[in-house]
N, C-alpha and C positions, 0 to 999 in steps of 0.2 A: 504494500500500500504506500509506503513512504518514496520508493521507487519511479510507482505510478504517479504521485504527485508530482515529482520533481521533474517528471518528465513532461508533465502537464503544463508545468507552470514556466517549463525553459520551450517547451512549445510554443504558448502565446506570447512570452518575450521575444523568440522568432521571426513570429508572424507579424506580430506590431512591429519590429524592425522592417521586416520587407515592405510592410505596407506604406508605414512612412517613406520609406523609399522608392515607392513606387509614384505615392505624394507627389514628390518632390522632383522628380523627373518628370512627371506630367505637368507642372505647374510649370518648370522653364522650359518645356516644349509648347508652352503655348503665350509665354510672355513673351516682348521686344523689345528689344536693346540689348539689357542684358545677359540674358543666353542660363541654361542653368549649370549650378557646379557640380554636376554629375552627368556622365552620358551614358548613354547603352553601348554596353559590350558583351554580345550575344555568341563571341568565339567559342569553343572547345578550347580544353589544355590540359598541358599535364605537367606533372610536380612530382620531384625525385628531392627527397630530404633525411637528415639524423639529425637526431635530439637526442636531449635528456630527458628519462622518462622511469621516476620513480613510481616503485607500488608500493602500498599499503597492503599487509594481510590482517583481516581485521577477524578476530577469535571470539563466539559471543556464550565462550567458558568461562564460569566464575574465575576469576585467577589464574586466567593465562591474558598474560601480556599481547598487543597488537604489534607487529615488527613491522619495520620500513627496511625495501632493499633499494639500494642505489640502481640506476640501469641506464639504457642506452636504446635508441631503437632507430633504425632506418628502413624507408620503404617509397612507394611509388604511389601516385593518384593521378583518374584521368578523370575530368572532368566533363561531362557531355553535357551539352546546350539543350534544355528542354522545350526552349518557346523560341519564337522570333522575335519576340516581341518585348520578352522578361529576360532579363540574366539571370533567369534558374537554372540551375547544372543541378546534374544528378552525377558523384564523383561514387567512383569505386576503384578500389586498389587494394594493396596489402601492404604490411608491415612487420617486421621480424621486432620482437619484442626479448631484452636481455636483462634478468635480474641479478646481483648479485649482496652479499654479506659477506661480512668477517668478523668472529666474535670473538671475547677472550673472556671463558668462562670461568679462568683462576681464580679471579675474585667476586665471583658471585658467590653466595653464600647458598644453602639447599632450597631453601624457602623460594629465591628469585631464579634458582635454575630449574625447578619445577614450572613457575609459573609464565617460562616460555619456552615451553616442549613439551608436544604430547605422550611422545611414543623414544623413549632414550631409557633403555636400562643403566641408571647412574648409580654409580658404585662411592658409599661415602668413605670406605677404606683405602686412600689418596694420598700420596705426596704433595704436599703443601706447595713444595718448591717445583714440581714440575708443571708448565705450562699445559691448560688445555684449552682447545679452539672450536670453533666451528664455523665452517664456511659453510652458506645457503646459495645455490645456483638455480634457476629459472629463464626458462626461454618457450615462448610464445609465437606461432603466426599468429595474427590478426588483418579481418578482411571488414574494413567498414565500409557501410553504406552510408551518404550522407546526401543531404538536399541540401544545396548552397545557394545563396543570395548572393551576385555579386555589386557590391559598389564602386564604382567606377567614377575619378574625379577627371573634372576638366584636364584637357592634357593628354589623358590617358596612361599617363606612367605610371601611377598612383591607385590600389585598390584595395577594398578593405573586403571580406567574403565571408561570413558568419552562417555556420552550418549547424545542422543537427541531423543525429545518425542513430544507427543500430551498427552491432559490430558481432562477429561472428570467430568466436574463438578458439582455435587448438590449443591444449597447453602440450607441449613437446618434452618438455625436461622439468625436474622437479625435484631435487635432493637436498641432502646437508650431511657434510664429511666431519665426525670429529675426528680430533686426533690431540692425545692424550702419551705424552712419552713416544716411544714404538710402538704403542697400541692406537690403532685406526679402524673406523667402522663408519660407512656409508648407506644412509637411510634412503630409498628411493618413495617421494610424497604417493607415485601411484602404485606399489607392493602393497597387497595386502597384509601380508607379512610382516614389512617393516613398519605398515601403521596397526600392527595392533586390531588388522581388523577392517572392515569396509566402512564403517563408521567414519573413520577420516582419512580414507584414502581419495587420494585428489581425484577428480573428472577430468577425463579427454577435452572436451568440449562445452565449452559455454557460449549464451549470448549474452550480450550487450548493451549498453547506450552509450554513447558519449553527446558532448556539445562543446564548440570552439571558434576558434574566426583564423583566416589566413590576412595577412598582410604583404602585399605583393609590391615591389616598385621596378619596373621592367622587369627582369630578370630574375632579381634577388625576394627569395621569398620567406616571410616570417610568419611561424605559425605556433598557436597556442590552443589544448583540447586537454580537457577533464570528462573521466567518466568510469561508471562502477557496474555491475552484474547484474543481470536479470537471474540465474539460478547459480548458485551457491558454488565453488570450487570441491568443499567437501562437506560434510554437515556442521554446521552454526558456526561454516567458515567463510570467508568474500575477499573480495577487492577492488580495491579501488586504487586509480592510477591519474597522472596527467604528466602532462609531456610540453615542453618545450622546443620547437625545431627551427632549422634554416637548411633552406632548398634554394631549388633551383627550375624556374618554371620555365615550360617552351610548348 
């Protein structure tokens, strides 16, 4: 439900964006002299870009912590012309999504290293003095779907393009290595085994929403997108991610 809302309500801010902009390009196409600051541009295109693109795993278990992994992600969008009329694109493309961690769980105490790991046979009979770690690794395709508005300034070097999407998710990889002295052990998120069980063993496959705007000035493209899960990665577990990128449009 809270989902549905936010989709609802980043809908209608959409839509009033477009409309206004449609406003206002009707309005200087019909006024004289001086001309309006926006024009139609009804082209196709397409955008090849990396970013920075952290996720949130957000855990809705009494006493298990939320983690954030650092990442990266690059990918391609094509944009296609819906009207002749409107600069509506309808873009699709894909994107390789990368997460990663590094932890240093020497000094957590048992209390905080329970309450961010499900499935770790932790052993409190330990050498103080030996380091122990853990790295989390995560890697994604992602295929969004988005309906774009594009705003186009006088000039035409200049555009601003605000979309909203659904997105279509593999998750591909999914671990975390500890290593403890010589002793090493590598959890895989979708083994049943290593989680303990199908309860929280991760899903292949999710979908999506996101919402975001491109900023384009010839060539040089900047773009910005938040957005989180319509079904669950594993039970009363989610994500949420947003990303920062610079591309290259043609």
């Amino acid at each position: 439900m809270k989902n549905f809302k936010s989709i609802l309500t980043l809908g209608m801010l959409f839509v009033s964006t477009a409309g206004f902009a449609q406003f206002a390009n009707n309005g200087g196409s019909h006024s004289s002299g001086g001309g309006s600051a926006l024009i139609k541009d009804t082209k196709s295109y397409s955008r090849i870009y990396i970013g920075y693109n952290p996720t949130t795993i957000f855990y809705d278990v009494k006493g298990v912590d939320n983690t954030t992994l650092n990442g990266f992600t690059f990918g391609y969008t094509k944009g296609i012309s819906l009207s002749k009329n409107l600069p509506i694109f309808l873009e699709l493309g894909a994107r390789f999504n990368f997460g990663f961690k590094s932890e240093n769980l020497s000094d957590e105490d048992d209390d905080d290293y329970y309450s961010t790991r499900l499935s770790y046979d932790y052993d409190d009979d330990y050498d103080e003095d030996e380091e122990e770690t853990c790295k989390t690794t995560t890697a994604s395709l992602v295929v969004p779907i988005n309906v774009a508005y594009k705003l186009t300034f006088a000039g035409g070097d200049f555009s601003v393009s605000p979309f909203l999407g659904i997105t279509l998710k593999g998750n591909i990889l999914g671990k975390e290595k500890y290593e403890y002295g010589d002793e090493k052990e590598t959890i895989d998120f979708f083994d049943k085994k290593d989680m303990e069980g199908k309860e929280y063993t991760w899903n292949r496959f999710q979908a999506g929403w996101q919402i975001g705007a491109n900023l384009d000035y010839k060539a040089l493209s900047l773009g910005f997108h938040y957005g989180s899960d319509f079904n669950e990665i594993a039970k009363k577990t989610n994500t949420k991610n947003w990303a920062i990128n610079i591309g290259y449009k043609f």
